[in-house]
C-alpha positions as CSV (number, residue, x, y, z in Angstrom):
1,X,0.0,0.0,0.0
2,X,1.2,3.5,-0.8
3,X,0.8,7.2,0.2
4,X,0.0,9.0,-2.8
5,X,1.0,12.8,-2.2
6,X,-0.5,15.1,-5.3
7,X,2.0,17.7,-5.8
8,X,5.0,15.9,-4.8
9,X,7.6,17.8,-6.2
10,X,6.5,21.5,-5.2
11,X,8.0,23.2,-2.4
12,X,5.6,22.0,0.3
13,X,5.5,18.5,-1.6
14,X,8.9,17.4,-1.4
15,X,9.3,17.9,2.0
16,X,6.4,15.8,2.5
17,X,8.2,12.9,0.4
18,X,11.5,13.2,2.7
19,X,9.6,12.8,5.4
20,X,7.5,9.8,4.7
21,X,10.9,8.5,2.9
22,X,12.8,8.6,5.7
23,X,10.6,7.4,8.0
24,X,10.2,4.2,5.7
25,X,6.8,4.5,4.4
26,X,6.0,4.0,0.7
27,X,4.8,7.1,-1.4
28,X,4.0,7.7,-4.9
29,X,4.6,11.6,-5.8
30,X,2.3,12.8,-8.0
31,X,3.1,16.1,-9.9
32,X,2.9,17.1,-14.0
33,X,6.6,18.0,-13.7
34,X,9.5,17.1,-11.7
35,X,10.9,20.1,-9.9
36,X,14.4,18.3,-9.1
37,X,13.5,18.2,-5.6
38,X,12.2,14.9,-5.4
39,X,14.2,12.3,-3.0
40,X,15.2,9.7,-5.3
41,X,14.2,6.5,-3.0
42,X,10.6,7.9,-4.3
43,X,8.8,6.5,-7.6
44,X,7.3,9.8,-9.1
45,X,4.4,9.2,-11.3
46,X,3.7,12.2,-14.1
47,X,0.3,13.0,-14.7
48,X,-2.1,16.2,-14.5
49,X,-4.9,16.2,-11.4
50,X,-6.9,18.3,-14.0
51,X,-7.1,15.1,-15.9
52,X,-9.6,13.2,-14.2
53,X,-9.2,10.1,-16.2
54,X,-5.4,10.1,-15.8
55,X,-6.3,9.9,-11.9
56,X,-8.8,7.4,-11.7
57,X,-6.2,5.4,-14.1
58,X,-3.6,5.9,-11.4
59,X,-5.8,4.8,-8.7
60,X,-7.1,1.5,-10.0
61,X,-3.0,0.5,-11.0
62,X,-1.4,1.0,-7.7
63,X,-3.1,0.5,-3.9
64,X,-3.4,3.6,-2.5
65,X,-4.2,3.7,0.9
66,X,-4.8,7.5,1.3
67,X,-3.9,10.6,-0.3
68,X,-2.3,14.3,0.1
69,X,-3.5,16.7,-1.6
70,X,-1.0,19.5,-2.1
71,X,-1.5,20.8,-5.5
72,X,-2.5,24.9,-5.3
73,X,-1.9,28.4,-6.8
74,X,-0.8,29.6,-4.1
75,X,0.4,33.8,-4.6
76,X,-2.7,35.7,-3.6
77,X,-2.2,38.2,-6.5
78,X,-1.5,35.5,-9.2
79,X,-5.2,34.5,-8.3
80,X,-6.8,37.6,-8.2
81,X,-5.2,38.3,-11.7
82,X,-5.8,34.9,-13.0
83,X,-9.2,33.6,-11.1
84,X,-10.1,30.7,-13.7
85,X,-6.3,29.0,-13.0
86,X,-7.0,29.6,-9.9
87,X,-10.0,28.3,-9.6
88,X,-8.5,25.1,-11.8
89,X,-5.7,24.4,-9.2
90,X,-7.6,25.4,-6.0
91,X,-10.9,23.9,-6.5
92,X,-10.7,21.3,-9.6
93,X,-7.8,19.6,-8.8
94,X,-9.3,18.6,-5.4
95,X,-12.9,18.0,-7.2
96,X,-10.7,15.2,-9.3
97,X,-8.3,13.9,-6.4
98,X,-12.6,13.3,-4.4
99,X,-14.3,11.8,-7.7
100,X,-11.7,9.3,-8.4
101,X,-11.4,8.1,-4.4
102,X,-14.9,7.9,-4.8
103,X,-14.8,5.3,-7.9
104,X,-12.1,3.7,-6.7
105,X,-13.2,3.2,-2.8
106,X,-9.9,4.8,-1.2
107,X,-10.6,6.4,2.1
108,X,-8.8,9.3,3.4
109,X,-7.5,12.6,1.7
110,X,-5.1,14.7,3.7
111,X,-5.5,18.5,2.2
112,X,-3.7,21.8,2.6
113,X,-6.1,24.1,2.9
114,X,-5.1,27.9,4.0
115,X,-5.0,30.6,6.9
116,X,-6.7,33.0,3.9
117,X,-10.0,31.2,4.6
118,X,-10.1,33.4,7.8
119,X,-10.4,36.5,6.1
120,X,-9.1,39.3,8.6
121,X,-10.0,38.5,11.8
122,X,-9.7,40.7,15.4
123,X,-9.1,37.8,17.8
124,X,-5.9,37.4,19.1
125,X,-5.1,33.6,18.4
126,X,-7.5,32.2,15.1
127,X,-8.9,28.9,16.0
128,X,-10.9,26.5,14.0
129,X,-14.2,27.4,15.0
130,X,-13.6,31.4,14.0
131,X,-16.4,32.2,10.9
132,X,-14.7,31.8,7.6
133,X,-14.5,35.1,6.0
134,X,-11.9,34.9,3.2
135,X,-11.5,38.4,1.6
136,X,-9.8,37.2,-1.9
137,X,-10.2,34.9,-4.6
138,X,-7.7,32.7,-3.2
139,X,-9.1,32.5,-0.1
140,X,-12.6,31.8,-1.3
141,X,-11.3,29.3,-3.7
142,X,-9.7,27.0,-0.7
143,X,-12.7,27.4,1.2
144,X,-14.3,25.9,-2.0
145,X,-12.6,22.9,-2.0
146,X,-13.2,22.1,1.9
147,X,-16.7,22.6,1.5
148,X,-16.1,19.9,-1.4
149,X,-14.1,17.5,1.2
150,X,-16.9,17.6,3.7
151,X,-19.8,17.3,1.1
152,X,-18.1,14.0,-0.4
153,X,-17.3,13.1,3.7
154,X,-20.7,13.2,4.7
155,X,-22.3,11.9,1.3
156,X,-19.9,9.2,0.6
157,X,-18.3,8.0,3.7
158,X,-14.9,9.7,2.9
159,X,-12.4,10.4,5.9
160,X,-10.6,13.5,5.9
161,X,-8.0,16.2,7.6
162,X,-7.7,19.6,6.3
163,X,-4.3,21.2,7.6
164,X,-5.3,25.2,7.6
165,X,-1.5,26.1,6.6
166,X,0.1,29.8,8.1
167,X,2.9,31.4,6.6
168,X,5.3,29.1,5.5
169,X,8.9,29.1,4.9
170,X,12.3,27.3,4.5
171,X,12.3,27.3,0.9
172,X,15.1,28.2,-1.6
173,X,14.3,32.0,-1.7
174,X,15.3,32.5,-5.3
175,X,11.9,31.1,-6.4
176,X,9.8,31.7,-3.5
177,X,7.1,34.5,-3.9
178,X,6.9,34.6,0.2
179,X,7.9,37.9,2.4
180,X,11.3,36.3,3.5
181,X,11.8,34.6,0.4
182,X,11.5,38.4,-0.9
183,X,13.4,39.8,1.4
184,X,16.7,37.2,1.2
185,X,16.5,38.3,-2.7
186,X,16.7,41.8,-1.9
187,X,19.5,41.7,0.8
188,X,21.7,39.4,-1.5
189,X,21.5,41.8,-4.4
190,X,22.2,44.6,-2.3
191,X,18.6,46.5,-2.4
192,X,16.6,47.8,0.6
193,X,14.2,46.2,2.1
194,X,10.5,48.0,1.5
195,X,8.3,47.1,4.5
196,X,5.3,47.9,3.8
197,X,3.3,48.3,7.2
198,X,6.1,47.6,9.5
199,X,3.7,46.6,12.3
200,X,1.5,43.7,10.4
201,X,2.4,40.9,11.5
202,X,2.5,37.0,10.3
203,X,2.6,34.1,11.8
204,X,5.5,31.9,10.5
205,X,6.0,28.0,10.2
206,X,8.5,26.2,9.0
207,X,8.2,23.6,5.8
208,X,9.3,20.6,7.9
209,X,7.0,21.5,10.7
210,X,4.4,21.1,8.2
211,X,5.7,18.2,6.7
212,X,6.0,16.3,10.3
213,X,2.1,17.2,10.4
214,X,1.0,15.7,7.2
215,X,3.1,12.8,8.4
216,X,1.1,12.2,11.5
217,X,-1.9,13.1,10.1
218,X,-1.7,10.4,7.4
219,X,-0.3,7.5,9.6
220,X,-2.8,8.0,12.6
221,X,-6.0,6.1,11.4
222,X,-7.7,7.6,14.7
223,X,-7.3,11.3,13.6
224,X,-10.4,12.0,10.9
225,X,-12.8,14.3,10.1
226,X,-11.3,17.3,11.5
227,X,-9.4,20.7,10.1
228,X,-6.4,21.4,12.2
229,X,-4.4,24.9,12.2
230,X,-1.2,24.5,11.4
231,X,0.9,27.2,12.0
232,X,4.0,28.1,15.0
233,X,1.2,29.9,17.4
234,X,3.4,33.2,17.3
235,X,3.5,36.6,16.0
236,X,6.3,38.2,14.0
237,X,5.8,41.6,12.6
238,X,7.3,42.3,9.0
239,X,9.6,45.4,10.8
240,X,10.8,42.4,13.1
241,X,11.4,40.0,10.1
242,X,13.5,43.0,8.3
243,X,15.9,43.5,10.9
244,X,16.4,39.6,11.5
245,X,17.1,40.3,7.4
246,X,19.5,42.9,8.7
247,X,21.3,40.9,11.5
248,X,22.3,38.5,8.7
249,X,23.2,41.4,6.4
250,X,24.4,44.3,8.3
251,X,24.7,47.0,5.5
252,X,20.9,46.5,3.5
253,X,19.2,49.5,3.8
254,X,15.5,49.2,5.7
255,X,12.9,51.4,4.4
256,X,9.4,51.6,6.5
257,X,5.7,52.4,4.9
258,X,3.4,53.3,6.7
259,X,0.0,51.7,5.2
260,X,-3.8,52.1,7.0
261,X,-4.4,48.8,8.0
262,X,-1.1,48.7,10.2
263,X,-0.8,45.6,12.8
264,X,-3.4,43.3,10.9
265,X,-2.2,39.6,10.1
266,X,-3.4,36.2,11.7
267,X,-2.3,34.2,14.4
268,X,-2.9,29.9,14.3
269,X,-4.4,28.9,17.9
270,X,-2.7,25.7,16.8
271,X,-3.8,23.9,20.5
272,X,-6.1,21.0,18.3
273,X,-2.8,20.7,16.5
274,X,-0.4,20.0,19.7
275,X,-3.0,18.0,21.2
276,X,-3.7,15.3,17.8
277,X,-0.8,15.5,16.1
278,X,1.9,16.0,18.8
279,X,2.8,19.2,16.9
280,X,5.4,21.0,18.4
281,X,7.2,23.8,15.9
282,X,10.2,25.2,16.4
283,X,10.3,28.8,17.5
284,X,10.2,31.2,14.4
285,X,12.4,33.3,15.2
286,X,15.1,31.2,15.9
287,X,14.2,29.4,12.8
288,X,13.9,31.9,10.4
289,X,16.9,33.9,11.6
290,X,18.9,30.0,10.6
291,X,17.1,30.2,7.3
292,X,18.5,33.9,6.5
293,X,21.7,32.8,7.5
294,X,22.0,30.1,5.3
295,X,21.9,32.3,2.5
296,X,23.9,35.1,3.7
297,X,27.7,35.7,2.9
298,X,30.1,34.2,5.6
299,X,31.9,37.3,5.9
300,X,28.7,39.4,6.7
301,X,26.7,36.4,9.2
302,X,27.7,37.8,12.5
């Protein structure tokens, strides 16, 4: 029996794969391309989760005992410029991935949903039971697909988690379109940082936090039927990510905008998470500040 993980070779995806690799479990990664990033113990299978055929094909060849769904478009602006892919990555492809379980009788899908189904929200720590309010098309789009997950739950039998993901980073910053991804890029070509509302704030977690979470929320049959934040529980404000920027690279140049919506951003509760999934995440700070500094000349990492 295998693990299939949809979008095995993206960012998120291929952290997943390690994961499950090293801890000896089979998986099948499941992406249209192959990024490079894929651990070679792991079969990848090419095929599009647009192409509902090609995934019902899949299915029926190889015994799948559940699947992760990590196929998105991710970059809020991307979406709001291009809502039809969006709504084709974001919605579709999770559409497919429940139509061919359904045919083929497999049981559980593991899906990475998104903080952005919150909206903006005033509370201090968002837990799962906050309204879902999402205030862009991305947001509305992921909320989409869960609705989808729990229709096909309660009309078909199908067992689920939804993993509400934060802000999340440890990625190779030349290709990431996140803040600190951003921000590396800037401080390595020598241009200033523009924070833009120096008091919002995020809340960070890393990529193999996440991945240890899709790990135990495959492998433990008892844990269905639930959506679980997944996020480090802490706040870090963008003027506090700039100057851990700085730390790394002493001479970049911080540049502070003001904007009217100042100190907004979301916070995971993530107490569900600690409590079923043993999630404990490292402390952001400390773990983005290793990130920078993995990137960052030796002659300027203090």
């Amino acid at each position: 029996m295998a693990i299939l993980i949809i979008g095995g070779s993206g960012f998120i995806g291929s952290r997943v794969v390690d994961v499950f690799v090293k801890n000896h479990i089979y998986v099948l990664p499941y992406d249209i391309i192959n990024s490079g990033r894929l651990n070679e113990r792991a079969k990848w299978v090419q095929a599009d989760i647009l192409d509902l055929s090609a995934v019902e094909r899949l299915l029926f060849e190889y015994e799948i005992e559940a699947m992760i769904h990590l196929v998105g478009l991710p970059s809020i602006s991307y979406c709001e410029k291009n809502p039809h892919f969006s709504f084709q990555l974001n919605v579709l492809s999770v559409q497919n991935a429940l139509e061919a379980m359904r045919k083929t009788d497999i049981e559980k899908i593991i899906f990475a949903s998104s903080a952005a189904v919150y909206g903006y929200s005033n509370r201090y720590h968002v837990t799962e039971s906050d309204p879902l309010n999402p205030n862009n098309i991305y947001g509305y789009h992921k909320l989409m697909a869960e609705e989808a997950i729990r229709a096909y739950s309660e009309s078909y039998g199908l067992k689920y988690v939804i993993l509400r993901l934060f802000n999340v980073y440890g990625g190779n910053p030349l290709f990431g379109k996140d803040v600190i991804s951003i921000f590396i890029r800037r401080a390595l070509s020598g241009e200033p940082l523009i924070v833009k509302g120096p008091k919002k704030f995020r809340d960070f977690v890393h990529v193999d936090d996440v991945a240890n979470a899709f790990l135990y929320a495959t492998t433990n049959g008892d844990i269905c039927n639930v959506t679980i934040n997944i996020g480090s529980g802490k706040r870090i404000s963008l003027g506090e990510l700039a100057e851990l920027v700085k730390f790394h690279f002493p001479n970049i140049e911080i540049r502070e905008e003001e904007v009217s919506d100042d100190g907004t951003g979301l916070q995971a509760d993530i107490s569900l998470a600690r409590k079923l999934l043993k999630f404990n995440p490292r402390n952001p700070k400390e773990g983005i500040s290793n990130h920078i500094a993995a990137y960052a000349p030796k002659g300027d990492n203090r």
